[in-house]
C-alpha positions as a LaTeX table, in Angstrom:
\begin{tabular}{lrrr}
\hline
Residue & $x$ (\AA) & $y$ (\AA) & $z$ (\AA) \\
\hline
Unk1 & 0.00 & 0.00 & 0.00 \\
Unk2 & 1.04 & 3.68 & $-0.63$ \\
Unk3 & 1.95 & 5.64 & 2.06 \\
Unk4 & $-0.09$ & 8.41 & 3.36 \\
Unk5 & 1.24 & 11.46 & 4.46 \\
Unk6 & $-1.26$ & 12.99 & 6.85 \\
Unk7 & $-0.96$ & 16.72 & 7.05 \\
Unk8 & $-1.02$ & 19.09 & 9.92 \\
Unk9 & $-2.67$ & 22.73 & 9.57 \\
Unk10 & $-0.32$ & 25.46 & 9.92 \\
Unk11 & $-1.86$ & 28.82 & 10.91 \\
Unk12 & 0.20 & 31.65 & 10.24 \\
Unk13 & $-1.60$ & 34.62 & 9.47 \\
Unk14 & 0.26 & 37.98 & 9.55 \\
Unk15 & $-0.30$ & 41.57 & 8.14 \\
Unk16 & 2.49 & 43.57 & 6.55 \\
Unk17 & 0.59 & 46.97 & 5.83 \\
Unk18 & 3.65 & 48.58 & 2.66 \\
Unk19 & 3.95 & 51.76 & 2.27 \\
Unk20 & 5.18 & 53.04 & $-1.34$ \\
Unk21 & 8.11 & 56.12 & $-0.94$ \\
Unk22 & 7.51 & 59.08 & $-3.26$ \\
Unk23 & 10.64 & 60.38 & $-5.32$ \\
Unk24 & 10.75 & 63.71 & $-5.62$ \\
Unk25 & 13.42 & 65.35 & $-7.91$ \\
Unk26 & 15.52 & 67.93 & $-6.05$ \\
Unk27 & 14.83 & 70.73 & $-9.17$ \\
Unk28 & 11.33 & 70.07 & $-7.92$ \\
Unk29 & 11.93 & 71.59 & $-3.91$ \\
Unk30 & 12.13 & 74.85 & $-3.65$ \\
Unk31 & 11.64 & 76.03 & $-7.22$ \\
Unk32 & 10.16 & 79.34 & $-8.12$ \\
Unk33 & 6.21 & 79.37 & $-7.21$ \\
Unk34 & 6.23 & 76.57 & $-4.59$ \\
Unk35 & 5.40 & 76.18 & $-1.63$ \\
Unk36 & 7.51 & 76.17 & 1.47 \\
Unk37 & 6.78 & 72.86 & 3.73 \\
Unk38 & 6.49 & 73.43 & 7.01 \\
Unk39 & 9.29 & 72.37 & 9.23 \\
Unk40 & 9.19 & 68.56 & 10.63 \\
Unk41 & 7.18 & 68.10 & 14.15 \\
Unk42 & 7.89 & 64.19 & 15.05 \\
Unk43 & 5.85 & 62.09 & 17.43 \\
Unk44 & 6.85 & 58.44 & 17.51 \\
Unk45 & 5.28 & 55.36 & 18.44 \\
Unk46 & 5.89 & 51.55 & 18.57 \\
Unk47 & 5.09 & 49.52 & 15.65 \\
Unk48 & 4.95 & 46.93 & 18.51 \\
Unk49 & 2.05 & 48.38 & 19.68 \\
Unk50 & $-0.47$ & 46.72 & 17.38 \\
Unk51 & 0.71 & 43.30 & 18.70 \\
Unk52 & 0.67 & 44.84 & 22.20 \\
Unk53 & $-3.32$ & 45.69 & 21.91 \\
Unk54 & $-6.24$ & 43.69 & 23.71 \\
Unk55 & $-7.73$ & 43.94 & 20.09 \\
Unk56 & $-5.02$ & 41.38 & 18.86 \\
Unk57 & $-4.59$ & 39.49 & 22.22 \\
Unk58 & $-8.77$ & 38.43 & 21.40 \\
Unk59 & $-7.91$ & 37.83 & 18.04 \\
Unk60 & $-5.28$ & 35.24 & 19.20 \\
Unk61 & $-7.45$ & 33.60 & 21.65 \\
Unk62 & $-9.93$ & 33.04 & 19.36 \\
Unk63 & $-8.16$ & 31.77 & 17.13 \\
Unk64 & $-6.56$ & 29.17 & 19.61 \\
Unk65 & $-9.53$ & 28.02 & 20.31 \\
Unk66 & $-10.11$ & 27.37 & 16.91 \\
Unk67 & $-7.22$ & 25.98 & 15.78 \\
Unk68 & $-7.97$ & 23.59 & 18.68 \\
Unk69 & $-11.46$ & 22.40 & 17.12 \\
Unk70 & $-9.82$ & 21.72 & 13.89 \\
Unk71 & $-7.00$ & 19.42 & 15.50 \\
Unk72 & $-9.44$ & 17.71 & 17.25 \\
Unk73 & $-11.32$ & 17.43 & 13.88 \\
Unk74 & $-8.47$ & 16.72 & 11.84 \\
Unk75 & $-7.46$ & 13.77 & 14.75 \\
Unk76 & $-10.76$ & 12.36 & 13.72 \\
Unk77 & $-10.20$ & 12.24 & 9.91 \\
Unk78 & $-6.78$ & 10.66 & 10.26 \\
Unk79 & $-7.84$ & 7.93 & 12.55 \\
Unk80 & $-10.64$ & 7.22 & 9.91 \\
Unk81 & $-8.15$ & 7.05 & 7.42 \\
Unk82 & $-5.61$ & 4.79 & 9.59 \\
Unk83 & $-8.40$ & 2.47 & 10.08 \\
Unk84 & $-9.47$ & 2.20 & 6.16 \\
Unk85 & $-6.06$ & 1.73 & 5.27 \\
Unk86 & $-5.20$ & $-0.83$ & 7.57 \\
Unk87 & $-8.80$ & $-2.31$ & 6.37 \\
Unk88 & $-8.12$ & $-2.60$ & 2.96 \\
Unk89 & $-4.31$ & $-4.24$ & 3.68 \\
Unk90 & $-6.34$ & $-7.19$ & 5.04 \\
Unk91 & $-9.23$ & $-7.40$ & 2.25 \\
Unk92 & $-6.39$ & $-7.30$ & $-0.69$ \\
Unk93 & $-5.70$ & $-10.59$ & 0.22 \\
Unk94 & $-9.04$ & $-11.80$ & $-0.33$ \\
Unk95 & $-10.30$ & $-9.59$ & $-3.19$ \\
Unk96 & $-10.55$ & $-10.16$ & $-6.72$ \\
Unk97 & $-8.04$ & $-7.46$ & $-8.28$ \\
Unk98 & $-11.04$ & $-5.44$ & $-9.69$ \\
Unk99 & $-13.06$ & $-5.33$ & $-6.19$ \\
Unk100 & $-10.14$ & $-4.33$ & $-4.58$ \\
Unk101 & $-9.09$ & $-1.44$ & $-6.93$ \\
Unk102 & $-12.44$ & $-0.11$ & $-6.98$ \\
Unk103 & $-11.97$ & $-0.37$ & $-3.00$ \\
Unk104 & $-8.68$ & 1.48 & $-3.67$ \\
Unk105 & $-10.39$ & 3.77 & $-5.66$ \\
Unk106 & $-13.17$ & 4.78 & $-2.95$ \\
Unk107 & $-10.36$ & 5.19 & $-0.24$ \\
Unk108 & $-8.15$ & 7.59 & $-2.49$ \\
Unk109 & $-10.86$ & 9.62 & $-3.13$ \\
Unk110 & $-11.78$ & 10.00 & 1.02 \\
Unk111 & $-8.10$ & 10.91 & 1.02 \\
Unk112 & $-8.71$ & 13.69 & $-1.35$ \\
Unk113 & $-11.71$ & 14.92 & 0.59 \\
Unk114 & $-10.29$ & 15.09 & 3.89 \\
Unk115 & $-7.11$ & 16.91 & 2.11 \\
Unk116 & $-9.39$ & 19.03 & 0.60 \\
Unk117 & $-10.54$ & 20.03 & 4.10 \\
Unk118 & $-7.75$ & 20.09 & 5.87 \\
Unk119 & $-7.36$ & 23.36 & 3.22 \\
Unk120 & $-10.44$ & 24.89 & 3.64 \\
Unk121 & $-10.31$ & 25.51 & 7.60 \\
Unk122 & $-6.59$ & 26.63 & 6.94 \\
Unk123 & $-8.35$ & 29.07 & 4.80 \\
Unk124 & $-11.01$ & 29.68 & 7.26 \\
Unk125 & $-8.07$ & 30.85 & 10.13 \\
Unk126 & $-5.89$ & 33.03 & 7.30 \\
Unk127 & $-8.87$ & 35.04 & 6.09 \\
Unk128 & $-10.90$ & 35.54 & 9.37 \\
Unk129 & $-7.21$ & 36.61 & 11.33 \\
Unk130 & $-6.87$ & 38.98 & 8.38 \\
Unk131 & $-9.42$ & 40.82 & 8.49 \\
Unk132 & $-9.65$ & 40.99 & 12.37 \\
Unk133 & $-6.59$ & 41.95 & 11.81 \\
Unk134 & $-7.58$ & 45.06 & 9.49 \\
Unk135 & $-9.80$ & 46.02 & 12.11 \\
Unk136 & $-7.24$ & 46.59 & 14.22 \\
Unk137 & $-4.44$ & 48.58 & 11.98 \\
Unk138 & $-7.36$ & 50.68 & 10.55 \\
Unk139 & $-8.32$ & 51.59 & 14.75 \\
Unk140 & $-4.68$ & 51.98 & 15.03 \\
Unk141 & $-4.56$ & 54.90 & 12.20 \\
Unk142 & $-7.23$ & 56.58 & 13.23 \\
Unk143 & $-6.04$ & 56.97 & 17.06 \\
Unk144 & $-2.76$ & 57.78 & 15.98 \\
Unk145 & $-3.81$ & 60.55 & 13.58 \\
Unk146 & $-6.06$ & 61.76 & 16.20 \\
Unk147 & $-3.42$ & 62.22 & 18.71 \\
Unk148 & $-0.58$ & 63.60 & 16.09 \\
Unk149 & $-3.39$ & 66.47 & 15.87 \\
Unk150 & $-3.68$ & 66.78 & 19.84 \\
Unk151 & 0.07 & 67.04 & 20.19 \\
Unk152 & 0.87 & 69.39 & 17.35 \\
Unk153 & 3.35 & 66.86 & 15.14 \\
Unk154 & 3.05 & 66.54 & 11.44 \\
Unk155 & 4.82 & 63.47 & 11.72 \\
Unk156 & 4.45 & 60.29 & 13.38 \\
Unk157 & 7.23 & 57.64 & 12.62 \\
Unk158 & 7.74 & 54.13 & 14.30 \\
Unk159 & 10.21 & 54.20 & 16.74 \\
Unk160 & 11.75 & 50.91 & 15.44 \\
Unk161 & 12.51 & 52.91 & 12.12 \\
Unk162 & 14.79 & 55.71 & 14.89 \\
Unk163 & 18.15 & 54.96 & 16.10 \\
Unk164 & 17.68 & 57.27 & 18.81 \\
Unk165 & 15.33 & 60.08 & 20.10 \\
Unk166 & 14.19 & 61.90 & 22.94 \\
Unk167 & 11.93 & 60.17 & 25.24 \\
Unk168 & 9.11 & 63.06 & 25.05 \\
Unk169 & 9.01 & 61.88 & 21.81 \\
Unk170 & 7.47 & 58.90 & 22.19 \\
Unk171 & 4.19 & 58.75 & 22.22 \\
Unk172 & 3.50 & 54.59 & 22.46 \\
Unk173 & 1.99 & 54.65 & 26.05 \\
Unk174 & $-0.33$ & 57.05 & 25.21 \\
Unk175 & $-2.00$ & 55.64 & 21.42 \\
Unk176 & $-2.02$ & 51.54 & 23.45 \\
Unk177 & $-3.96$ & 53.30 & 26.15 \\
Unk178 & $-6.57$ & 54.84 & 23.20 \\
Unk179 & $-6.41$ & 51.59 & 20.89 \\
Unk180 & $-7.43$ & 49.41 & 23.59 \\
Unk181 & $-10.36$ & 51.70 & 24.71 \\
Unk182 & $-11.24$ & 52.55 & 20.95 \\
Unk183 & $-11.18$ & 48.91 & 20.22 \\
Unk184 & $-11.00$ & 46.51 & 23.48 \\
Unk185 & $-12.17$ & 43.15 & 21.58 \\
Unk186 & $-12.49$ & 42.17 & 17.96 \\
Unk187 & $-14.61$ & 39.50 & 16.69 \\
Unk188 & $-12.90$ & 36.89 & 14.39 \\
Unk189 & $-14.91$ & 35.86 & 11.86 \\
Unk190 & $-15.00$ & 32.17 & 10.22 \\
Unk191 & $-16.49$ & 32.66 & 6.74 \\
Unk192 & $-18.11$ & 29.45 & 5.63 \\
Unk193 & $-17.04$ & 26.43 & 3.81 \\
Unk194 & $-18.96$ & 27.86 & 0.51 \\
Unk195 & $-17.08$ & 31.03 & 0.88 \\
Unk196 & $-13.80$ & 29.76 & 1.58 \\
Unk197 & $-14.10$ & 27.58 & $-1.42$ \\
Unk198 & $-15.62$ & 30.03 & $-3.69$ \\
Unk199 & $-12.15$ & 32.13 & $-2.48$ \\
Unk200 & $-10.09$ & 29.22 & $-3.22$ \\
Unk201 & $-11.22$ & 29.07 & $-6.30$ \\
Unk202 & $-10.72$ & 32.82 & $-7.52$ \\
Unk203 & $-6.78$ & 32.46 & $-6.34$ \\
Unk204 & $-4.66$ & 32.97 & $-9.15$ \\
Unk205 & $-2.88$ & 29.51 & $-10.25$ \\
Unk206 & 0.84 & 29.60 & $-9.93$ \\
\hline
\end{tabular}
């Protein structure tokens, strides 16, 4: 009999927000009719912060509970499948060759189903961490605009971008304490097998 390799979900899910850098030409700065920018007020604050929030600390409970159903489901599955293969072993040797390839047949196929959801609830974690996960960068943007305006800066940086600054700079303490009381808890949400596969589906082939 063929070997089966029984896989294991892996749930990594993170968020990597880019940012594209504008050139601008130095003929462009400064040239007749422009206009003067104003000099640079920085506020900085942890890009640690996100992972620091109760928003994300929910998100990561839920998600261990999750993760925990689908072990306990996957468990299931490969115990089913230990038991049919070690099944079909025995019956070989009684079989007629075309019984026991249609047998074969039927068992492969269970294979491919159980693969095929062992996918879909990988799916299920990646997509409902992501956009909890939007949730809480898009909370994150708004307090920290808010509070550039409060302290008078016209630019806020994250500190793990500065070598070194002045500790009045840093404003960290101060946009956790807002995130977590603009958004205590966010709700992770498991889209369906339908959507997940209709998802699947749409993802460019590589």
């Amino acid at each position: 009999m063929k070997k089966i390799i029984y896989l294991s979900l892996l749930a990594s899910i993170s968020m990597l927000p880019s940012v594209g850098k504008a050139e601008t030409s130095p003929e462009s700065v400064g040239s007749k009719g422009a206009t003067s920018l104003p000099a640079p007020i920085i506020g900085i604050v942890e890009q640690a912060t996100l992972d620091k929030s109760a928003a994300l600390k929910s998100i990561i409970e839920q998600v261990n509970k999750k993760r925990a159903e689908v072990q306990k489901e996957m468990a299931t599955y490969e115990k089913e499948l230990k038991e049919q293969d070690k099944k079909l072993a025995e019956e070989q040797k009684t079989l007629s060759e075309k019984a026991f390839t249609e047998k074969r047949q039927a068992f492969e196929k269970r294979v491919h189903e159980i693969q095929e959801k062992i996918e879909v609830r990988r799916a299920q974690m990646e997509l409902g961490v992501e956009d909890a996960k939007k949730k809480v960068y898009e909370a994150f943007l708004k307090v920290v605009s808010e509070l550039r305006k409060e302290v008078g800066a016209n630019i806020i940086m994250y500190k793990e971008t500065i070598v070194s600054a002045a500790p009045e700079l840093d404003l960290t303490n101060t946009a956790l304490e807002r995130l977590n009381k603009e958004l205590p808890t966010v709700k992770v949400e498991f889209k369906s097998e339908a959507e997940v596969k209709k998802q699947l589906q749409k993802r460019p082939l590589l």
